[in-house]
C-alpha positions as CSV (number, residue, x, y, z in Angstrom):
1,X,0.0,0.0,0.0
2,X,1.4,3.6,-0.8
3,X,1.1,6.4,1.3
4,X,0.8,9.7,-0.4
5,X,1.7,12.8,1.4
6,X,1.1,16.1,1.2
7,X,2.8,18.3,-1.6
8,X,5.8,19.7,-0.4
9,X,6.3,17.3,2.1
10,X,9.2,14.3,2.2
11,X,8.7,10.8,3.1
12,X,9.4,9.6,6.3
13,X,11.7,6.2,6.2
14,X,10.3,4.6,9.3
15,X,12.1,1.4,10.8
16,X,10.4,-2.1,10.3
17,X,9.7,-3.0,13.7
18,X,8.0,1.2,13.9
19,X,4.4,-0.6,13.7
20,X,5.2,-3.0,16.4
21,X,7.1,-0.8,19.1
22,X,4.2,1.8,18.7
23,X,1.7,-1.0,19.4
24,X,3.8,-1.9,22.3
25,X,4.2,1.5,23.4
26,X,0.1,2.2,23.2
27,X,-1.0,-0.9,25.0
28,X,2.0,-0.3,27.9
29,X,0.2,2.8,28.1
30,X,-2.9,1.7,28.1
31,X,-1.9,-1.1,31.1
32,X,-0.5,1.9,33.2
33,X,-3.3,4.2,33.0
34,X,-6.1,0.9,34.2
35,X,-3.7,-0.2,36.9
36,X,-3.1,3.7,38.1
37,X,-6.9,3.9,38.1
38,X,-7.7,0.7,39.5
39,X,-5.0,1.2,42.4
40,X,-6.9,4.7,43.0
41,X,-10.2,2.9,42.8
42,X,-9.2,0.7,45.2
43,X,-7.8,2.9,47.6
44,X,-10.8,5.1,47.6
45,X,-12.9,1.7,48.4
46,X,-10.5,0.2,51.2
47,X,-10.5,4.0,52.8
48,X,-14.1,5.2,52.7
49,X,-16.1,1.8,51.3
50,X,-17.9,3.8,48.8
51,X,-18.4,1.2,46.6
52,X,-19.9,-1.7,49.0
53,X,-23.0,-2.2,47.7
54,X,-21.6,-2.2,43.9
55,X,-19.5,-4.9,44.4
56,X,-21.9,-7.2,46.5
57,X,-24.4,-6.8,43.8
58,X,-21.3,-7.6,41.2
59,X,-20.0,-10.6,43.4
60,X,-23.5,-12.3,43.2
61,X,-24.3,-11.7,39.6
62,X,-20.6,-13.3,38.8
63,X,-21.2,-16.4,41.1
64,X,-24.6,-17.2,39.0
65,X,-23.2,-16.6,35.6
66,X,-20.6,-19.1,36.9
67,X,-22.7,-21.4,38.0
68,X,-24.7,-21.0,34.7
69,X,-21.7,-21.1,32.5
70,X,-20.2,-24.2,34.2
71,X,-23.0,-26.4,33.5
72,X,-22.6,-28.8,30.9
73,X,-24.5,-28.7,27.5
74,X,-23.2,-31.4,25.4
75,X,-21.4,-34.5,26.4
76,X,-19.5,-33.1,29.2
77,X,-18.8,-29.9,27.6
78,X,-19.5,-26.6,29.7
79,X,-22.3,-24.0,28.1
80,X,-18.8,-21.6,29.5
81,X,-16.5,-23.6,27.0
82,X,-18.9,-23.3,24.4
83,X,-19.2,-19.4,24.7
84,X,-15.2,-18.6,25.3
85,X,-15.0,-21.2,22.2
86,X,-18.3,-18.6,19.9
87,X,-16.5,-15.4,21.5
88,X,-13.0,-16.2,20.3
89,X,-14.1,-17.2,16.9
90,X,-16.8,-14.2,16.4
91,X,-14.2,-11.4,18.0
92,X,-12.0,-11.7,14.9
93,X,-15.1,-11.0,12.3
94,X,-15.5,-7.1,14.6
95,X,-11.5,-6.4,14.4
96,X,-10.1,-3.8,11.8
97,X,-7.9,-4.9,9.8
98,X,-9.4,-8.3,9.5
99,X,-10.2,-9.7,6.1
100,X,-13.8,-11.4,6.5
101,X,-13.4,-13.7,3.8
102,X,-9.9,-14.8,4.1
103,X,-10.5,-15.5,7.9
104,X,-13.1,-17.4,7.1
105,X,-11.7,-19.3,4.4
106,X,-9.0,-20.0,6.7
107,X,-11.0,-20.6,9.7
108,X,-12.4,-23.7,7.1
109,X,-9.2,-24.8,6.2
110,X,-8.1,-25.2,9.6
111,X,-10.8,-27.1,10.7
112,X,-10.5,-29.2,7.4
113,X,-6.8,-29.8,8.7
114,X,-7.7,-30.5,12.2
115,X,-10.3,-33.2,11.1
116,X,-7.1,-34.9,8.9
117,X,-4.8,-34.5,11.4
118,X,-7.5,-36.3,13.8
119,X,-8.3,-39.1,11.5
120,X,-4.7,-40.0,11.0
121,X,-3.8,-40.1,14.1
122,X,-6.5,-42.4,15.1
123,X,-5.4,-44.8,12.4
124,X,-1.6,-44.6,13.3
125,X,-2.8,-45.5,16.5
126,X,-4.6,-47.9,15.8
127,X,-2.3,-49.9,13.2
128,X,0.6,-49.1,16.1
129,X,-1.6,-51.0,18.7
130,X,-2.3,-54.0,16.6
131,X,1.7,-53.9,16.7
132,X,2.1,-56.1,13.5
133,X,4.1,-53.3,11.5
134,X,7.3,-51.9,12.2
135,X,7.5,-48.0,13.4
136,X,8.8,-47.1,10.1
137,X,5.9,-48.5,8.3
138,X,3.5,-47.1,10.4
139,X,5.2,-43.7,10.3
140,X,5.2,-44.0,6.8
141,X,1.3,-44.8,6.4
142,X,0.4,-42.0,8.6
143,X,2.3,-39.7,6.0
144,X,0.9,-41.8,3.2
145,X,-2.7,-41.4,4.8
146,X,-2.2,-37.6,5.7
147,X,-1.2,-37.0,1.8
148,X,-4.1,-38.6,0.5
149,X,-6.6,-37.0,2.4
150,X,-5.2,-33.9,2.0
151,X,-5.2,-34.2,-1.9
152,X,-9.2,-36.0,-1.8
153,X,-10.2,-32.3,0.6
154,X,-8.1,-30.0,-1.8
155,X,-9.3,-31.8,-4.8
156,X,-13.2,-31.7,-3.6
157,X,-13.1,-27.9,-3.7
158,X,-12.6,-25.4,-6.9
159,X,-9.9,-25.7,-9.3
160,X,-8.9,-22.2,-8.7
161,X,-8.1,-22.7,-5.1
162,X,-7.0,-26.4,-5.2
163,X,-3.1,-25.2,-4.7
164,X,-3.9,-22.8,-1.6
165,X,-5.8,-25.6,0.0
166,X,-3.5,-28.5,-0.6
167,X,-0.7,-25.5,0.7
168,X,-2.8,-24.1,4.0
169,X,-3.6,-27.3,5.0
170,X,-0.3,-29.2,4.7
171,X,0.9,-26.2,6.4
172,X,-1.2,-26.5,9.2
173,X,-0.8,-30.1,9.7
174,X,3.2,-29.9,9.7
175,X,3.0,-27.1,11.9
176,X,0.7,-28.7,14.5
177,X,3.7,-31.6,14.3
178,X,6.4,-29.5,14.8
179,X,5.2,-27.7,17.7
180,X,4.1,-30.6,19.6
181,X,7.8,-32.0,19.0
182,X,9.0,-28.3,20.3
183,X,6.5,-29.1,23.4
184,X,7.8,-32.2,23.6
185,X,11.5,-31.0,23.7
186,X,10.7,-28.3,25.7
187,X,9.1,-30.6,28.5
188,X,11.8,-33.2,29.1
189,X,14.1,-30.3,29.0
190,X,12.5,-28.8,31.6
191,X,12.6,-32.4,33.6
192,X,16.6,-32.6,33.0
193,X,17.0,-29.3,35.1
């Protein structure tokens, strides 16, 4: 994107990381000034208790939506879970400088990957339980398996976006490997020390 300037005017050269330490700067700024006027707030409460009634009235509407959100809706799973889960995925869609349809084009693919990723595993687990094959060949048909459902879900789509499919969700897949091996790494690192 160009940015055009006024007449007369030179461009500014500003730094790569400009965007990113002025984004840091604003939301330290932003922390300071709610924990200076939260420290006020709550010195003006613990000296004259103006706020008493406020916070009981809070305190029990909090401890029914929790009760309310920790109830479970669907096999085990909390109506709370379910919300955090419709909140997190419907903030994005409100944000500036979020493109609708690419994040939910994404958000699709990503699921699409997740569902592979599931199904394979269950299979390599599976064939690894029945123990008949050797590691390698069962490393191999998870890899074998992942490929083919990757190119039947990239396939099913339109021609036009066969490529970014296939490429978003063998991305996805191969990065949700590699960081579990970081986790991994990082784990029984953290048990050598």
């Amino acid at each position: 994107m160009r940015y055009k300037y006024p007449l007369g005017t030179t461009r500014i050269i500003r730094p790569k990381s400009y965007r990113l330490v002025s984004y840091l700067r604003a939301l330290g700024w932003i922390v300071a000034a709610t924990a200076l006027a939260v420290g006020v707030l709550a010195f003006v409460q613990l000296a004259f208790h103006p706020f008493d009634a406020f916070i009981a009235k809070a305190e029990a509407g909090l401890s029914e939506t929790d009760t309310v959100l920790q109830e479970n809706a669907v096999s085990g799973i909390s109506i709370g879970t379910i919300a955090l889960v419709g909140a997190a995925a419907a903030l994005p869609l409100f944000k500036k400088g979020v493109r609708r349809r690419q994040y939910g084009l994404s958000f699709w693919r990503g699921l699409l990957s997740s569902g592979i990723f599931l199904a394979t595993d269950k299979i390599y687990r599976y064939v690894q339980g029945l123990g008949r094959l050797y590691f390698s060949a069962t490393v191999a048909l998870f890899i074998a398996i992942t490929i083919v459902l990757v190119e039947i879900v990239s396939r099913f789509g339109r021609i036009e976006e066969e490529a970014d499919t296939r490429t978003e969700l063998l991305a996805s897949i191969v990065s949700g490997l590699v960081f579990g091996l970081i986790v991994q790494l990082a784990e029984r690192a953290l048990k050598l020390h």
